[in-house]
N, C-alpha and C positions, 0 to 999 in steps of 0.2 A: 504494500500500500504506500502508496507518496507521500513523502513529508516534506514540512516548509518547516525552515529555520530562523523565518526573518520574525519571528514573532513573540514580541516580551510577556513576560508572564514573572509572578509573584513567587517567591521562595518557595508559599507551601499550596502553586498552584497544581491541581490535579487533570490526570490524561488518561484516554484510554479507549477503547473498541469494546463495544455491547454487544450483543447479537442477541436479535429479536427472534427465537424458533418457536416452533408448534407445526402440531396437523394444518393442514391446509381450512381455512374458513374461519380461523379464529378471533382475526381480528389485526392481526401485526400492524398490518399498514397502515389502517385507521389508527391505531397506537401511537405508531412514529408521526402521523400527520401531525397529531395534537400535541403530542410531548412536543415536537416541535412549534407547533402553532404556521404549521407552513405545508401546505401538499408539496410532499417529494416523488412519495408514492399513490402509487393509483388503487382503488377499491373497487370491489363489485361484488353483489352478492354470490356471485360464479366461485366453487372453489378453485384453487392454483389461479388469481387471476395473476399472481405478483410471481415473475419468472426469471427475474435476473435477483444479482447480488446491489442493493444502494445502502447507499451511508447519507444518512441525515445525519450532520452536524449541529451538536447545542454547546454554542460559548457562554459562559458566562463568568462574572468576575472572577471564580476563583475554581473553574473548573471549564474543562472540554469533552461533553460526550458526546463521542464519537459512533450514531447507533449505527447495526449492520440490520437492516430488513432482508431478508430471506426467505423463498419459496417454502410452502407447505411442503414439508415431508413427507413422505407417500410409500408405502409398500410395494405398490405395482410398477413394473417398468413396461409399460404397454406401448413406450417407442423411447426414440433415443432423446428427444426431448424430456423424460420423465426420469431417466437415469442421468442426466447434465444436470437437472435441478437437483437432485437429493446431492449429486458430486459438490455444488455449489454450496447447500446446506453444509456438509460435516467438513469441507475446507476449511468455511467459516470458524467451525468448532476450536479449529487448533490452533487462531487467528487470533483470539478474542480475549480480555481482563475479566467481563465478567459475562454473563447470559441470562435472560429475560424469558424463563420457559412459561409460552401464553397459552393457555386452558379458556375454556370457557364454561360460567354458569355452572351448574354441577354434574355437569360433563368427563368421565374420566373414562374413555375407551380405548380398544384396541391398539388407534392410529394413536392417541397419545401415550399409553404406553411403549409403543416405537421407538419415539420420540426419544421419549426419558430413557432408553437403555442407551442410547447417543451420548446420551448427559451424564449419564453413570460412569464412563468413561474421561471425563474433563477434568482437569485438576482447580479448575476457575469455579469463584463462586457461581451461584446458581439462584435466581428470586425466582420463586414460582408468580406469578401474574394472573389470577381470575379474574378474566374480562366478563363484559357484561354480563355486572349481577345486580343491574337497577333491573331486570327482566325474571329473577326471580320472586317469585311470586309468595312462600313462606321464607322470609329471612331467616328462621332461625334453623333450615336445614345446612343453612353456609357451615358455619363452626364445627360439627360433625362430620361434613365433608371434608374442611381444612386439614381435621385432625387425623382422616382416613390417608389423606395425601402425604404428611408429614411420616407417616412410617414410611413412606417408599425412598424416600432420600430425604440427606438433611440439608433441605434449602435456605441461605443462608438470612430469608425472609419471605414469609407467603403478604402477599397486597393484593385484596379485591379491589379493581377498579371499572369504572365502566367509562373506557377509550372515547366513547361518540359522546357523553356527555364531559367529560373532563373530570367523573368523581377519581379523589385521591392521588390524579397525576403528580400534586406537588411533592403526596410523600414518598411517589415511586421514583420523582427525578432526585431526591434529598435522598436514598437510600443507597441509587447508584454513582453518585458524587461521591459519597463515603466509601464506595468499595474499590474505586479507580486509585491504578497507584499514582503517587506525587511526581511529576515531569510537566518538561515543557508540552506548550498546546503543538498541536502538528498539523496546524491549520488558521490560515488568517482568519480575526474575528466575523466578519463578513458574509465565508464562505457557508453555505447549509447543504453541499450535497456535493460529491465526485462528480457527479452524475451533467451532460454537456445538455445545450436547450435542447440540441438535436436529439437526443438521445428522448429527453422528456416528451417533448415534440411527439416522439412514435409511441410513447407510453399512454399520453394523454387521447388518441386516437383509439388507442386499441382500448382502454377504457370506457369510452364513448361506444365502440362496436358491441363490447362486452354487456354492456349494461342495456342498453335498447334493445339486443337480440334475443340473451341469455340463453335458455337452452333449445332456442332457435336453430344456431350455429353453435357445431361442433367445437371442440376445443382448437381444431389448427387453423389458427388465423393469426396471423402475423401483421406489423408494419414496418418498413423500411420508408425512411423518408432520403428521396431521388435530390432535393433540389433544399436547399436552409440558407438566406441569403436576407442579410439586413441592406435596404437600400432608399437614402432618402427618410432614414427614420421606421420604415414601415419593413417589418420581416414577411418576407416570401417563402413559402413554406409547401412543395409538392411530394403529396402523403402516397405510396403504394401499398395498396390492403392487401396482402396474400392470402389466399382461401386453396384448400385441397381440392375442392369438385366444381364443376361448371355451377350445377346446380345451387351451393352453397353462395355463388357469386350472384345468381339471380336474387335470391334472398337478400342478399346484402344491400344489392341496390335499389330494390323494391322498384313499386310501378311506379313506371314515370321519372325513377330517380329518386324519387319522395324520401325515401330512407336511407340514402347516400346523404342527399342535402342536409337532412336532420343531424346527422352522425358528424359532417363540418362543422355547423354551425354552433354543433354545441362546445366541441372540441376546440374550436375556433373563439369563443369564449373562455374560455381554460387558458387557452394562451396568452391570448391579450393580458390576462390578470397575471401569469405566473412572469411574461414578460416584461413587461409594463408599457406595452405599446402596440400600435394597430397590427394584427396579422390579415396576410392574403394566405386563405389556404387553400389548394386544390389536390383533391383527393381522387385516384380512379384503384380500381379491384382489377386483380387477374390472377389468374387458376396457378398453382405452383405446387402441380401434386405430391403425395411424399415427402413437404420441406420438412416437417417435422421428425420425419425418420432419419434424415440424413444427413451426416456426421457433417459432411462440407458447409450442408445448406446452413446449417445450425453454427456454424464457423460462422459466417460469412455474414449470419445475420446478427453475432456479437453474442451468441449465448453460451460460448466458450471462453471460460476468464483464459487470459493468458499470464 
């Protein structure tokens, strides 16, 4: 991971790399939006919507967390796309100060015990995270749950919070400040994310695809953006939607266009705000079958760390 050096900080300033894991649907990304107070990552009620490795960055005076968001972990390898993301996951593992394991509500299955035998391996603390638990409905099955959880490993703090309303954020970013070792920051104050506009740019599209389709369209759909050009103030920005089947492509564009247009437009909003200036976006689909199985195509469209 890249580091800056040009950047002062306080004797007993604190640094370090998070890693957000769990089953896939849990909630991560909405997590790091908020801890952050800033969309890095993209959401959608689709599980595995989030497939790369990002770092949202939180400065502050006397601390830099550094979080890692990370793809839902998965048991099934049903293409090569599916085994690159769990690769991604447990890379992370070995990468990281401390780990942010997200559960949900009183949810403790199969796919999260998976999870946790990952973690059972890590020499880094470990905060368990129960996300949204304004949605349960008897509180007082929480505490009993907690205490079912705490036999399985000794986490070096359990926090319910619920990510979409902001309950307890404060004391889950105060917990992990304390657990990061003391160094300099490894990143100008400024920065909130590795991650390029362009790169967001394809994220914020395919979230827009993801969320208006859902289980419309298959999981293999992709964006690669062709063209990313600020000029005169105004970024130019031409989006290519990858889809596996013809048919899948017809879908996407709906009649007339209607549901292509919708899918810019909204996207095309998302930018303006994460950029802070006008975008032109054009966006067209074409059939790219197999990308998801194959090892190049999956190169090529960046979902191999190097």
């Amino acid at each position: 991971m890249t580091e800056s050096t040009d950047f002062k900080y306080g004797p007993q300033a604190r640094c370090g790399y998070v890693a957000l894991v769990g089953r896939p649907n849990v909630g991560k990304s909405t997590l790091l939006n908020h801890l952050l107070q800033q969309k890095i990552s993209i959401t959608s009620r689709k599980p595995q919507t989030t497939r790369h490795r990002i770092m949202g960055i939180l400065t502050e005076a006397d601390a830099q967390c550094v979080f890692v968001d990370t793809p839902g972990l998965h048991s099934q390898h049903r293409k090569a796309l599916n085994r690159v993301m769990n690769d991604t996951v447990i890379s992370t593992l070995r990468d990281v100060d401390n780990i942010l394991f997200v559960v949900e509500r009183l949810t403790f299955g199969e796919a999260d015990q998976m999870v946790l035998q990952h973690l059972l391996k890590s020499k880094v603390p470990v905060i368990l995270v129960i996300n949204k638990v304004d949605q349960i409905k008897d509180k007082q099955r929480l505490l009993p749950h907690i205490q079912e959880l705490t036999k399985q490993h000794e986490f070096a703090e359990v926090v319910p919070v619920s990510a979409l309303n902001g309950h307890n954020l404060d004391r889950l970013k105060s917990l992990v400040k304390e657990l990061l070792p003391v160094g300099p920051f490894l990143y100008p104050a400024e920065q909130v994310t590795d991650r390029s506009s362009r790169f967001l740019a394809a994220e914020l599209i395919r979230e827009k695809v993801t969320r208006q389709l859902g289980d419309e369209l298959p999981y293999e759909v992709t964006v690669e953006i062709e063209r990313f050009k600020v000029e005169g103030g105004v970024t130019h920005i031409h989006g290519l939607i990858l889809v596996d089947k013809s048919g899948q492509k017809k879908i996407l564009v709906g009649r007339d266009g209607e549901r292509l247009k919708s899918i810019g437009s909204s996207a095309r909003e998302d930018m303006e705000t994460a950029f802070g200036g006008k975008v032109m976006l054009n966006l067209w689909v074409k059939v790219k079958s197999g990308w998801a199985d194959d090892e190049r195509a999956l190169q090529s469209l960046g979902y191999v760390d190097h």
